[in-house]
DRENDO-1510 file (C-alpha; in Angstrom, 1 decimal, always signed):
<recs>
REC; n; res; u; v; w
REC; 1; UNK; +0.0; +0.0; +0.0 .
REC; 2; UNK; +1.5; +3.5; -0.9 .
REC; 3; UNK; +3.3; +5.5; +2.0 .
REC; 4; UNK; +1.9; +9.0; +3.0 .
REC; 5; UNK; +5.0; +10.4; +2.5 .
REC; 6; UNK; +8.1; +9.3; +0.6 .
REC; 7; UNK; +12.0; +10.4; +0.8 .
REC; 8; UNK; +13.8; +11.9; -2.1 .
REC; 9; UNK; +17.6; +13.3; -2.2 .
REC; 10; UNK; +17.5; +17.1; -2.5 .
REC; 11; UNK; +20.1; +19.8; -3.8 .
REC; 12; UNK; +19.6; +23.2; -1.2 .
REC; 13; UNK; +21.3; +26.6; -1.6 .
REC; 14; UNK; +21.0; +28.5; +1.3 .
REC; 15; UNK; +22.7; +32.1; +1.5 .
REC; 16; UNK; +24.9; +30.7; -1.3 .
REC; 17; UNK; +26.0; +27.4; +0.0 .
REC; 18; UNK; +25.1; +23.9; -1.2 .
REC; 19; UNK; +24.5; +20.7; +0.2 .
REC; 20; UNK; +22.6; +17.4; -0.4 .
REC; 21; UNK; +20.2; +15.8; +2.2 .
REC; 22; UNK; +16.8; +14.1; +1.9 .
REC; 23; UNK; +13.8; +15.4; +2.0 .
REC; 24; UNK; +10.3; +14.0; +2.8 .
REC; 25; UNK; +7.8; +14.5; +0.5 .
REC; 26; UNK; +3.8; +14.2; +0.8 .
REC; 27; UNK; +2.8; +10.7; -1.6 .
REC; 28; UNK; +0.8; +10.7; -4.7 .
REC; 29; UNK; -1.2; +8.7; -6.2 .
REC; 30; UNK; -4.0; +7.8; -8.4 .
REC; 31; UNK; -7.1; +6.5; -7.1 .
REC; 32; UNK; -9.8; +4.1; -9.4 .
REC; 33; UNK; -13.3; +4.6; -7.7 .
REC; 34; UNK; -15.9; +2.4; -9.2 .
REC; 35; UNK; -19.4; +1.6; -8.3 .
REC; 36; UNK; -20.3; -1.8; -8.3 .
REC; 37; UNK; -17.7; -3.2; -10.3 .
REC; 38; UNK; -17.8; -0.1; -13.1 .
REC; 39; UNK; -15.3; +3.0; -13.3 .
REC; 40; UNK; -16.4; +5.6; -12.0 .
REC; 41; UNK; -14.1; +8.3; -11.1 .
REC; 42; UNK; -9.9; +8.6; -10.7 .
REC; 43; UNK; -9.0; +11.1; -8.3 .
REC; 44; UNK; -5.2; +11.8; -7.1 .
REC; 45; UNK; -4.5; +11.7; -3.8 .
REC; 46; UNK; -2.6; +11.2; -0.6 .
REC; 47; UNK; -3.1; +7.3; +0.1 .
REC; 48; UNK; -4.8; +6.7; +3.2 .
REC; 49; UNK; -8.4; +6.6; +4.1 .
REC; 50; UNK; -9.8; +5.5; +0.7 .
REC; 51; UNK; -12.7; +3.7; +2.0 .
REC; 52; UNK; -14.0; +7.0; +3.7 .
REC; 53; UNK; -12.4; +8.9; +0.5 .
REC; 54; UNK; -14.6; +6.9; -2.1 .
REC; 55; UNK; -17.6; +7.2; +0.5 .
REC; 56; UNK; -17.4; +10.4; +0.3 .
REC; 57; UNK; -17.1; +10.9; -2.6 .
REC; 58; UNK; -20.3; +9.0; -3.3 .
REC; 59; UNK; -22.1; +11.3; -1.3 .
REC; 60; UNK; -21.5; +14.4; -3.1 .
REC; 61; UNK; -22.3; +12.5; -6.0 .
REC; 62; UNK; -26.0; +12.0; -4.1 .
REC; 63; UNK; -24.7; +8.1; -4.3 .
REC; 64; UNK; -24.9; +7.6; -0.8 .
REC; 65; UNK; -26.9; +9.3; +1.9 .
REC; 66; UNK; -26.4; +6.6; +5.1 .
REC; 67; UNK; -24.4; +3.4; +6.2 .
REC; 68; UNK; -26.8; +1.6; +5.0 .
REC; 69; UNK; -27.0; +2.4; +1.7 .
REC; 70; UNK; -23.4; +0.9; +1.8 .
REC; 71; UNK; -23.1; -3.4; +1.2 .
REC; 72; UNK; -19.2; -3.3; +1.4 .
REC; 73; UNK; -15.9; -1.6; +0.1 .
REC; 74; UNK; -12.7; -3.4; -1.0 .
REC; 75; UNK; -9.3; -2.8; -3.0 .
REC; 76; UNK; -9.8; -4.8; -6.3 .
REC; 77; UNK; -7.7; -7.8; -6.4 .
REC; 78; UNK; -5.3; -8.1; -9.2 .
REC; 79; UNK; -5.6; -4.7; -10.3 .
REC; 80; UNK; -2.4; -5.4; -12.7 .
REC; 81; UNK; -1.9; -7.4; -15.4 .
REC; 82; UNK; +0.4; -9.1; -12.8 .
REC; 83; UNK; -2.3; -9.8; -11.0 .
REC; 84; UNK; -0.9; -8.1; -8.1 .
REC; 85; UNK; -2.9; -5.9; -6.3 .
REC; 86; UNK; -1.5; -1.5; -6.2 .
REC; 87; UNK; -4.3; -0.7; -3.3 .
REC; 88; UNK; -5.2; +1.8; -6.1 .
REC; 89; UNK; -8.4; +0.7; -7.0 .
REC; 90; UNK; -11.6; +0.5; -4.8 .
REC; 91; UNK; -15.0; -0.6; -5.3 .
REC; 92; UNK; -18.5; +0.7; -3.4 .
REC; 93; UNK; -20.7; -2.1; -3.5 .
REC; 94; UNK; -24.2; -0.4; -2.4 .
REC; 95; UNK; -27.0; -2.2; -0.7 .
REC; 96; UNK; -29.8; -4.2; -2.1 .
REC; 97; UNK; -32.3; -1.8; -3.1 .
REC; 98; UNK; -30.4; +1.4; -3.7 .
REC; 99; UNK; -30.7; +3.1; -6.7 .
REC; 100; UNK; -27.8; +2.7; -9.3 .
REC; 101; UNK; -27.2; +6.1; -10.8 .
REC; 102; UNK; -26.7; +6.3; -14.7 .
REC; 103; UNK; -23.1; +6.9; -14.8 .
REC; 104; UNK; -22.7; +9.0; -18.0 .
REC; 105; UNK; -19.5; +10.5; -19.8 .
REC; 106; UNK; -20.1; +13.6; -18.1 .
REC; 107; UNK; -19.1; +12.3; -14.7 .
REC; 108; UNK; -17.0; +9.1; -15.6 .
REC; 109; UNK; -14.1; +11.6; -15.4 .
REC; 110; UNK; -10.6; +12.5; -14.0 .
REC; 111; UNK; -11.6; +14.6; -11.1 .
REC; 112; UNK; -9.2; +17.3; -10.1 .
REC; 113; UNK; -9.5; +20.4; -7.3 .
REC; 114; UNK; -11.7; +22.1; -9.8 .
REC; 115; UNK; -15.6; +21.4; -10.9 .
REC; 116; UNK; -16.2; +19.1; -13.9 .
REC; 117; UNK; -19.5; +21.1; -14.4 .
REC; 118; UNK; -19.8; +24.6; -14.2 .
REC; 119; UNK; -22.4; +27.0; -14.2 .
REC; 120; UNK; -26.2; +26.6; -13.7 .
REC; 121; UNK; -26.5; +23.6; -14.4 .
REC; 122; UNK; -23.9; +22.4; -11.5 .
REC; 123; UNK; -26.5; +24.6; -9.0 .
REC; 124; UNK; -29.5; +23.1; -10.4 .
REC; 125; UNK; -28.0; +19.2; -10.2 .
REC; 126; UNK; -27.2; +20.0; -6.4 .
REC; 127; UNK; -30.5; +21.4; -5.8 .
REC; 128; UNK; -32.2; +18.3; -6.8 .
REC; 129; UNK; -29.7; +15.8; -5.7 .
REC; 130; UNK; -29.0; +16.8; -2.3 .
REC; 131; UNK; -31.1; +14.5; +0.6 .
REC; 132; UNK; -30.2; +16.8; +3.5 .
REC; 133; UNK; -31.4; +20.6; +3.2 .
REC; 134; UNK; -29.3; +23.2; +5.2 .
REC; 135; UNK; -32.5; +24.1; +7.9 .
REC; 136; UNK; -30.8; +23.8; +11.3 .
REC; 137; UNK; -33.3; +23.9; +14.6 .
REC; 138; UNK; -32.8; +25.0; +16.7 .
REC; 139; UNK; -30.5; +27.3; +14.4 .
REC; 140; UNK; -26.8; +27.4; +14.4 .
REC; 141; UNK; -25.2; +30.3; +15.8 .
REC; 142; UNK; -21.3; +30.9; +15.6 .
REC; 143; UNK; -19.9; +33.9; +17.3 .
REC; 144; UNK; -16.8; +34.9; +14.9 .
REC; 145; UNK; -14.7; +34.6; +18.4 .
REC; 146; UNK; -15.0; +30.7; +17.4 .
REC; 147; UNK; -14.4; +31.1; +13.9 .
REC; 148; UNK; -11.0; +33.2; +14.4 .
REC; 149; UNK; -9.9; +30.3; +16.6 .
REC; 150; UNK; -9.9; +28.0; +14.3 .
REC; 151; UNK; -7.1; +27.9; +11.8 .
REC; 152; UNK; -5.0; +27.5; +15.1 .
REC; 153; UNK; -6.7; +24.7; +15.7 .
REC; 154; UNK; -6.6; +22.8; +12.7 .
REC; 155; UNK; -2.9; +23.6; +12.3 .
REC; 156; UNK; -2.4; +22.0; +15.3 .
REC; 157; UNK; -3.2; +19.0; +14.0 .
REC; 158; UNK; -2.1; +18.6; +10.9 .
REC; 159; UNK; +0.9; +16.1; +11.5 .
REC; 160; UNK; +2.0; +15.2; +8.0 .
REC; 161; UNK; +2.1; +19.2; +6.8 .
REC; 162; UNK; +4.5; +19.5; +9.7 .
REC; 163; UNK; +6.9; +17.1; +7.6 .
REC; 164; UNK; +5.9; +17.9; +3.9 .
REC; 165; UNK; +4.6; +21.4; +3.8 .
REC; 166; UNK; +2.4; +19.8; +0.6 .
REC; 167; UNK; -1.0; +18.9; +2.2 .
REC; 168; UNK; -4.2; +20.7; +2.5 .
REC; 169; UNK; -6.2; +19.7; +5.3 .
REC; 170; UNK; -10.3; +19.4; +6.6 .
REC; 171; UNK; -11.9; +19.9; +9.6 .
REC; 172; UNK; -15.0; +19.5; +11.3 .
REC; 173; UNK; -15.6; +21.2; +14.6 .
REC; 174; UNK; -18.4; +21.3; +16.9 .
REC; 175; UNK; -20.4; +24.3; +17.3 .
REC; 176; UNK; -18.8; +25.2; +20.5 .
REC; 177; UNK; -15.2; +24.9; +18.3 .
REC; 178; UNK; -14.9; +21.2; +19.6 .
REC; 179; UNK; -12.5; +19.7; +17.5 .
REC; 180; UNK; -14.7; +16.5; +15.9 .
REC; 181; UNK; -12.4; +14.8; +13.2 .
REC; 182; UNK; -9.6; +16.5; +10.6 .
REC; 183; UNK; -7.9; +14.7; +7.2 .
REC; 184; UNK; -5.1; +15.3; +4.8 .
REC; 185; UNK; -4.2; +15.4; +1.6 .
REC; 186; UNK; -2.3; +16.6; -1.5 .
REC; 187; UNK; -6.1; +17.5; -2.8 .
REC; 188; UNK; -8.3; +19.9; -0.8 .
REC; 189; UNK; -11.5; +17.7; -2.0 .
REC; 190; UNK; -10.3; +14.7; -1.0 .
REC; 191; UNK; -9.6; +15.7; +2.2 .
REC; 192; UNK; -13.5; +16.9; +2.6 .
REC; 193; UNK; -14.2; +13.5; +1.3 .
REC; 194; UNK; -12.2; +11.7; +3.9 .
REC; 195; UNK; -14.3; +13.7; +6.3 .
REC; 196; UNK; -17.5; +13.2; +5.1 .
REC; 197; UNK; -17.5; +9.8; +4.2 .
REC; 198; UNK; -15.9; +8.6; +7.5 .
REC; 199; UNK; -18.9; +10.5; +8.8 .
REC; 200; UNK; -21.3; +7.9; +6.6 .
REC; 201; UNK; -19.6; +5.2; +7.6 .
REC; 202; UNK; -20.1; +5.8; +11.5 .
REC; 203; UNK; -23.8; +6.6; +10.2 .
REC; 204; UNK; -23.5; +10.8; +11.6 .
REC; 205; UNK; -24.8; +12.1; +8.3 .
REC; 206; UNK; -26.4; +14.7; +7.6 .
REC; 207; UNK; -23.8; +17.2; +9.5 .
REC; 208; UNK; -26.3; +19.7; +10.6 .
REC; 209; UNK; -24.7; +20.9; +14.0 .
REC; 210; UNK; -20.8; +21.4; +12.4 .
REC; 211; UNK; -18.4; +23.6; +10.9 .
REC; 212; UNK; -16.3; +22.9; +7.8 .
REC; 213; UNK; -12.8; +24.2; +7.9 .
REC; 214; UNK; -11.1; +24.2; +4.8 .
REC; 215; UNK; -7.0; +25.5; +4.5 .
REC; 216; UNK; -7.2; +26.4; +1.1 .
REC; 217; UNK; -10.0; +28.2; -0.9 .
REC; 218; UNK; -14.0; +27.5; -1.0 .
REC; 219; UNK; -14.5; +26.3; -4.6 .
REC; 220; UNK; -17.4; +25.1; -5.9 .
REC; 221; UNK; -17.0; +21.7; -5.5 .
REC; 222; UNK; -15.8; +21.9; -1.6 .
REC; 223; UNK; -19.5; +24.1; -1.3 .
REC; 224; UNK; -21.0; +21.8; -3.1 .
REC; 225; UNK; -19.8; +18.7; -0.8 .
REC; 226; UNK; -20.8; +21.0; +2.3 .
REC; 227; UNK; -24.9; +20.8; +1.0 .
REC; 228; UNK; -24.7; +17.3; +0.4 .
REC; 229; UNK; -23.3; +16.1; +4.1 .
REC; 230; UNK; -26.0; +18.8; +5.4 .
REC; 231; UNK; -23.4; +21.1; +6.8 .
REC; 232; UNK; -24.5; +24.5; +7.4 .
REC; 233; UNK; -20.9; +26.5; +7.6 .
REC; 234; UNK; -17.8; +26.4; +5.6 .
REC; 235; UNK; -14.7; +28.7; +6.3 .
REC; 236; UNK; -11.8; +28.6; +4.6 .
REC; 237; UNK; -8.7; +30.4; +5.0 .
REC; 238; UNK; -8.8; +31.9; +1.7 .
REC; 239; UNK; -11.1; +33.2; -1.2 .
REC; 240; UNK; -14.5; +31.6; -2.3 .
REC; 241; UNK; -15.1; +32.0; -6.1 .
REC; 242; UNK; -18.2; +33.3; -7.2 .
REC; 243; UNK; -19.9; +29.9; -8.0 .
REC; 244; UNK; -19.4; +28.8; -4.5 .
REC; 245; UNK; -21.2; +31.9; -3.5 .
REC; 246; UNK; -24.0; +31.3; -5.6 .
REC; 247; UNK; -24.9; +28.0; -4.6 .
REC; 248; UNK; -23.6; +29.3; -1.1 .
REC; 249; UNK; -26.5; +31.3; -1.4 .
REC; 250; UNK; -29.6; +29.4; -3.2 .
REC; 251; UNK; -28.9; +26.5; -0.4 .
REC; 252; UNK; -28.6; +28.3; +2.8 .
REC; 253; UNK; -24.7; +27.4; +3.5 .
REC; 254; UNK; -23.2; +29.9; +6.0 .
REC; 255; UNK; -19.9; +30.3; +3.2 .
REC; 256; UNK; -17.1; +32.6; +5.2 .
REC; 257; UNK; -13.4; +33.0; +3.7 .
REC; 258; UNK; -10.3; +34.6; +4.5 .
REC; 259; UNK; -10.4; +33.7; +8.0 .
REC; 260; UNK; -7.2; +34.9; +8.8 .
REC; 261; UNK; -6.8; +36.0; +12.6 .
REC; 262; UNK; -10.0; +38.0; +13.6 .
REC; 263; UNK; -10.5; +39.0; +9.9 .
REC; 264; UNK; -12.8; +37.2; +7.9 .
REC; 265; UNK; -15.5; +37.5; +5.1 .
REC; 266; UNK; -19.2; +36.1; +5.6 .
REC; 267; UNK; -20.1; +35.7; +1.8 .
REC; 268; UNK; -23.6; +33.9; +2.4 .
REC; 269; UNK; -26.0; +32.8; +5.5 .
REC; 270; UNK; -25.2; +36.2; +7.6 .
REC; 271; UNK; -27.8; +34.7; +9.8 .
REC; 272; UNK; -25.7; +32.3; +11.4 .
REC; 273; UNK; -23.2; +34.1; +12.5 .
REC; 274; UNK; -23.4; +36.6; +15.8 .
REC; 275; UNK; -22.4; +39.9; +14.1 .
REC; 276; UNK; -23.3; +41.9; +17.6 .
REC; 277; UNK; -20.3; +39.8; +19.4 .
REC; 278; UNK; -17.4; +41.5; +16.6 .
REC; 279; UNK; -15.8; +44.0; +18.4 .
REC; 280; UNK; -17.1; +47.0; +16.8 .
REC; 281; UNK; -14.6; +49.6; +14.7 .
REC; 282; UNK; -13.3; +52.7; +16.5 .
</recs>
């Protein structure tokens, strides 16, 4: 099975002088989702937590929407001609009685950090897809105290960055800023998906009471996988793009970015968040 981080020699000039050492890298490698025996998806990323990584996955596909909807997940034997078997390859074996969706062209693709579909049409397909709408009672209410604290938080616990400097990392925290559960990896989605779909597999979905903590930017996609585990915040450490506030803003998702310190942006779902506790400007 592939390492999550690997050692390569490396040349370094510092202030003009030059020396070899080695130098630990973040690993990465391709992963072959399919879905009951048929391709699916190929995602890279950081090996580790592929189970929970193709679970989630699923769910932002609106595959998978409980534990149950889940028969079993393996790594394909013989996944080379050799017969031996990369741990590159994993198949989700759903339940009896849970709707196969048509896998078309459109979304048997190489996935990478950004959306394969853009526009209205990606809104519309989470619109109608998604099993677990963003209506938290009694409602959510994060004072951006909380918020500011958490970056700290999730650096805190980021292991392999410590080693690499190459990973983005996920978090999901408790209302009260409880840290719940927090993932690597060389891709910022995949990371979510760990999250998420080790969520499904300990049967907590939908997400309704937590807060998403992203350490890159809020894309689309990473919105997009926020409405479908019924999470009602996402912050991220940097910008959202304009798609992400759109759909931010149709589905009710508290979207907040550049959380930087006691600086930060609330892009969407105002409501959530307890404006009277910011210190107000002199």
């Amino acid at each position: 099975m592939g390492r999550v981080t690997e050692r390569r020699r490396v040349i370094r000039i510092r202030d003009g002088a030059v020396s070899t050492r080695p130098d630990t890298l973040v690993a990465e490698e391709p992963l072959e989702i399919r879905l009951n025996g048929k391709p699916l998806a190929i995602t890279m990323r950081t090996p580790g937590d592929d189970f929970a990584l193709a679970a989630g996955f699923l769910v932002s596909e609106g595959v998978l929407g409980s534990a149950a909807d889940v028969r079993n997940i393996v790594y394909c034997a013989g996944a080379q001609d050799d017969g031996t078997n990369t741990y590159n390859v994993v198949d989700v074996r759903l339940a009896p009685g849970v709707t196969v969706p048509d896998i078309t062209l459109e979304r048997n693709v190489y996935t990478t950090s950004s959306c394969g579909l853009c526009g209205k049409a990606s809104l519309d397909a989470v619109r109608t897809t998604a099993r677990f709408p963003i209506a938290d009672t009694p409602p959510l209410l994060v004072e951006p105290g909380l918020l500011a604290a958490l970056p700290d938080r999730l650096r805190e616990a980021q292991r392999v960055f410590d080693r690499t400097g190459g990973l983005h990392a996920a978090a999901l925290f408790s209302e009260t800023g409880e840290l719940l559960d927090v993932r690597e990896d060389v891709g910022r989605h995949n990371a979510v998906d760990k999250l998420v779909g080790h969520a499904l597999r300990e049967d907590r979905l939908p997400l309704d009471r937590a807060i998403l903590l992203v350490s890159g930017r809020a894309s689309f996609e990473l919105a997009q996988k926020a409405v479908m585990a019924g999470i009602p915040v996402l912050a991220a450490v940097s910008a959202p793009s304009s798609l992400a506030v759109d759909l931010a803003a149709e589905t009710g998702l508290t979207l907040v970015g550049f959380l930087r310190g006691r600086n930060m942006n609330v892009y969407a779902g105002e409501g959530r968040i307890a404006l009277e506790a910011a210190a107000p400007r002199g």
